[in-house]
N, C-alpha and C positions, 0 to 999 in steps of 0.2 A: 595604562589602563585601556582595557579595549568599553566602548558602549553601543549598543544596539541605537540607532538613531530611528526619534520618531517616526511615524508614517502616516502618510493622507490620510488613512483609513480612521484616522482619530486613534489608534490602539495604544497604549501608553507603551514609553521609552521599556527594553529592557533595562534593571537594573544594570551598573557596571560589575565588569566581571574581572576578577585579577585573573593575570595572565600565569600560566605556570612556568614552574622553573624549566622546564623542557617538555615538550610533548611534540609527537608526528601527527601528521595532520597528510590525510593521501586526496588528491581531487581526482574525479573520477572524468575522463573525457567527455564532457555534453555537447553538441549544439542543441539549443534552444532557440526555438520559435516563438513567441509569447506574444498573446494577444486577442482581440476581436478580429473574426474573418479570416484566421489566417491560416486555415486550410485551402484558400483559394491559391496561395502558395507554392503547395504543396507539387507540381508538376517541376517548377521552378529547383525548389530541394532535391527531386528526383535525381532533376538534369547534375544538380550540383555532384552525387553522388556516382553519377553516372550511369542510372540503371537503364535496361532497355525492358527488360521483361520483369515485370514486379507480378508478385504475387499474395493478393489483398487477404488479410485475414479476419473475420468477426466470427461474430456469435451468430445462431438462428436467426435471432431477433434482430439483428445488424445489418443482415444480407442486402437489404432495400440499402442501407446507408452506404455500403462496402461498396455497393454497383455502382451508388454518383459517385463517387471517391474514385470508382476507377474510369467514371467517362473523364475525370480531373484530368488524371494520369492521361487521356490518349492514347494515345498509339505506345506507351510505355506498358500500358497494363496488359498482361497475360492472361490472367486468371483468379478467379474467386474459390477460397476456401473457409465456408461459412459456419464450422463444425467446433469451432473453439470454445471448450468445455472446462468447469470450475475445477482447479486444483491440478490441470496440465493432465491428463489420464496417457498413459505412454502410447494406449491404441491408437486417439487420435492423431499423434506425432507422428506414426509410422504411417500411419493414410494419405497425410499431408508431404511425407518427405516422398510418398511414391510418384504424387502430384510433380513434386519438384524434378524426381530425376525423367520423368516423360516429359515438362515442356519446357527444358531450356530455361529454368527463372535464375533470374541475377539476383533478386531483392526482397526482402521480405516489409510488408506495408500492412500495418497492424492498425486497426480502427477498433476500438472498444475499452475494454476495462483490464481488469488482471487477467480474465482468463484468454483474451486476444493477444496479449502483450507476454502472457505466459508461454504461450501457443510459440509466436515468434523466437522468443529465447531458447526454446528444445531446439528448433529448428536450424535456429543460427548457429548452436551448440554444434551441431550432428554436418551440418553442411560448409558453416565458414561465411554464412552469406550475410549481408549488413541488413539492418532494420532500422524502416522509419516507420516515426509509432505516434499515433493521434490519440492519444486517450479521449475519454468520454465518462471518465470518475474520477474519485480524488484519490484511487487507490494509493499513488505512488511509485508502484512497481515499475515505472519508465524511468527512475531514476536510480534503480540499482541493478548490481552484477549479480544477482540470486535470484535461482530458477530450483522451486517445487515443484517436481512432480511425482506423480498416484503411478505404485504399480500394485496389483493384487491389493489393494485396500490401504498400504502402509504408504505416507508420504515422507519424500527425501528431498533435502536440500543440497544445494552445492554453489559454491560462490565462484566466480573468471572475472578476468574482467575483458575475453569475450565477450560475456553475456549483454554488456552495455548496449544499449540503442546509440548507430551513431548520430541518428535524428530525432528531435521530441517538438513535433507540432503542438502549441499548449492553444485551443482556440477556445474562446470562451463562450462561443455559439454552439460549440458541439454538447455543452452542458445543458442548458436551457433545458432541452426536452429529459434529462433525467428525474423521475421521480423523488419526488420528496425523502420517499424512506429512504431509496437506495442511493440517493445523495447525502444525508443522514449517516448510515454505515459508512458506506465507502469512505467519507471524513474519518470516521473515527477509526478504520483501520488505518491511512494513514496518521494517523494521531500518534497510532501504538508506535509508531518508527522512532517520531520521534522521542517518544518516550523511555522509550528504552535504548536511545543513543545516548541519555544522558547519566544513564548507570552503568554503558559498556565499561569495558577495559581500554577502548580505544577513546573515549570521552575526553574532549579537549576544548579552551574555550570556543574555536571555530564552533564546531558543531552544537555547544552549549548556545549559543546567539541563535545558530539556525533554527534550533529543537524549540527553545520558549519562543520563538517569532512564528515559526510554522505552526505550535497549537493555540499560541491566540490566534492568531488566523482564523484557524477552524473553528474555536471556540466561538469567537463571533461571528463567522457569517454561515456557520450551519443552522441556528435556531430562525435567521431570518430569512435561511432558502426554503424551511420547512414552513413559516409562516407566508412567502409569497415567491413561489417556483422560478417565478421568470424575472428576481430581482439580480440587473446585471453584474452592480456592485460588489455583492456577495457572493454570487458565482464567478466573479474574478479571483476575488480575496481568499475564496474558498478554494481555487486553481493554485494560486500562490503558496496556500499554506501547503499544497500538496505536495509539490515542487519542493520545496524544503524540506519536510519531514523525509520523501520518499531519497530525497540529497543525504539528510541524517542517516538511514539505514544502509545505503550503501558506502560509507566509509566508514561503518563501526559494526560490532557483531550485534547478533541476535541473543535474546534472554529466557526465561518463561514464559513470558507473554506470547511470543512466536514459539515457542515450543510446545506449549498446549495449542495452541490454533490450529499448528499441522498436524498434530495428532488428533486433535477433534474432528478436525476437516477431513481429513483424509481417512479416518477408520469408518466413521459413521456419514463419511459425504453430506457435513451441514456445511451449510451456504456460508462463503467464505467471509463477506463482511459483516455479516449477521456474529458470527463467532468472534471475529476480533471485539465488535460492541462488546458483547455481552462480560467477555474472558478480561478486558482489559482493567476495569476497576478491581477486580477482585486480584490479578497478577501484581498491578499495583501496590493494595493492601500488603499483599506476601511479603513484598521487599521496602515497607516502607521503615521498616525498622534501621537497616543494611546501606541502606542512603538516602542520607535526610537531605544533604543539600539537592539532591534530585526533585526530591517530594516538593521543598522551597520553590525552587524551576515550577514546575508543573502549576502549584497550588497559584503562584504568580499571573501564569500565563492565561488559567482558566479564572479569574477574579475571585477564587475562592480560599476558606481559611486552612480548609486539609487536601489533599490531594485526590485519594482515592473514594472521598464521600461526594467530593465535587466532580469526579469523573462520573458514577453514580445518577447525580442529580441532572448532570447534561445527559447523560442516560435517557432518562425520563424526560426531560426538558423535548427530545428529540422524537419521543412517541413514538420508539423501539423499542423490538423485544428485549427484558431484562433476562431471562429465563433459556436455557439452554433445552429446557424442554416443551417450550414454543415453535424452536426451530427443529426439531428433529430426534432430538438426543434419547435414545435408551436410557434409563435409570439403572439398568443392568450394565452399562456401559463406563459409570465410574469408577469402578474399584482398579479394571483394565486399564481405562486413562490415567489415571493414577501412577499406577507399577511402570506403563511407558513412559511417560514426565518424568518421574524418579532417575530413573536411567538417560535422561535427555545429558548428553555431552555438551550442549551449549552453555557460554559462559552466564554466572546471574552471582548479583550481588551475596546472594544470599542461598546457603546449601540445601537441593533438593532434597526434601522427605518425604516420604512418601506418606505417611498418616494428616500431614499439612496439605500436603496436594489433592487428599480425596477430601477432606473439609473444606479444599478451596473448590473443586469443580461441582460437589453438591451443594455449597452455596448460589454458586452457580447455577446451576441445574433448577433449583427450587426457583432463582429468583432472589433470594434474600438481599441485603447490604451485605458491603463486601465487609470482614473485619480482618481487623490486624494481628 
């Protein structure tokens, strides 16, 4: 028998889990950094990697962060590109790789969220160069080989396991200053990882352990980063669970949950963790029929008796939007998401239809409970 052993954090034991009669289990290369402070590091890492000319990546909004990040670096750092935008847009990649072929950069050095960490994996994709990558949410996406990106409105995925960061600074000061909401989301898009590693095809107890330990995680320490911003505890617990869930997604495929996201996100450009909240209880619901020992996992890990009603309730519990048309979404824009989800080639427990799919994203849309 394998069992998840308790944790300081008080979270209860997982359940034990029977081992199956065979299954593969793929680890994906990390080094991990983990802790308080430990972007101060980060020079240290460089040298390890060997870089001489790194090239810093953020958001607008980061560019102040990016610049001490790169007095860190020293005499390592080249340059700042602080253009990294939601859903990888190809424009921006080709602005940034013109960056790279005029000055000499060895390294790509990523500060922010998905769309910095996003930014870097085009880049390491097209060029070959390694990434060390500081997050600054609970996205995840530093822990996997999958890079989305927007071209002319349609988002594509593709899995390497190039894509990997060979570095993931996890500091837990660099959270502190995130917003309540968007600490909020960004949990629960990593949530959906591991949610839906526990319905893959690839679903094994490895990742079974990681998936219900990374969303209690989040289940408990996002309601109390949204009650007091700068509680350390939880913006650890809350790092952890990220780190796991975001582990989850990258050694198992993607479902409907991530296949309505990218098509929400990428037709209509709504904001990326805003749309995993809102899409995951109700994706949920979809397949709650298709895999119940799943639903069990989940409904365990969130302390709740169903699954997708308790995803729902931490919904709300979290004073995010429920409604797809809070954040952006045409109502003319359904019936299309729909016919593309329908057609979505990723694996899911349960067979896309397209009459199911437009009742789940106008649920959505509206607001409503999700139903089964």
């Amino acid at each position: 028998m394998v069992v998840a052993a308790t944790h300081a954090s008080g979270l209860a034991a997982a359940p034990e889990l029977a081992v199956a009669a065979g299954f593969t289990y793929e680890a994906l290369a990390h080094r991990v950094v983990f802790g308080d402070g430990t972007r101060e590091r980060v020079a240290d890492e460089a040298d390890r990697l060997g870089i001489r000319r790194a090239l810093v990546l953020t958001t607008p909004a980061q560019q102040a962060d990016g610049e001490q990040l790169g007095r860190m670096l020293a005499h390592r750092f080249a340059a700042i590109f602080p253009e990294a935008a939601m859903h990888t847009p190809v424009g921006v990649t080709e602005r940034a790789m013109r960056l790279i072929e005029t000055s000499d950069i060895d390294c790509l050095v990523a500060l922010g969220g998905g769309s910095a960490i996003g930014l870097a994996k085009a880049l390491s994709l097209r060029s070959g160069l390694p990434q060390l990558v500081l997050p600054t949410t609970y996205a995840g996406s530093e822990m996997t080989p999958i890079l989305g990106e927007t071209r002319d409105g349609i988002k594509s995925t593709q899995r390497s396991s190039n894509l990997v960061p060979d570095t993931v600074i996890y500091d837990v000061d660099l959270t502190l200053s995130l917003p309540s909401a968007m600490s909020a989301s960004s949990g629960l898009n990593a949530m959906a990882h591991a949610v839906e590693a526990l319905y893959a095809p690839e679903a094994n107890p490895i990742i079974a352990m990681m998936a219900e330990r990374g969303i209690a995680a989040l289940a408990s320490a996002l309601p109390r980063i949204v009650a007091a911003r700068t509680d350390r505890d939880a913006r650890r617990e809350a790092l952890l669970g990220a780190w796991l869930c975001g582990t989850c997604l990258g050694t198992t495929s993607m479902g409907l949950h991530h296949a309505l996201c990218h098509i929400l996100g990428g037709t209509f450009d709504l904001p990326h963790a805003e749309t995993h909240a809102i899409i995951l209880p109700h994706a949920v619901a979809y397949n709650a029929c298709a895999a119940p020992q799943a639903m069990q996992a989940i409904a365990r890990a969130l302390g709740a008796q169903d699954a997708s009603p308790g995803l729902f309730a931490l919904l709300h519990r979290l004073e995010l939007p429920t409604a797809l048309a809070d954040i952006g979404m045409p109502e003319g824009g359904i019936a299309h998401a729909a016919a593309l989800a329908a057609r979505s080639t990723y694996a899911n427990p349960r067979r896309l239809e397209r009459p199911a799919l437009e009742a789940l994203i106008a649920r959505a849309f509206r607001g409503d409970a999700p139903m089964q």
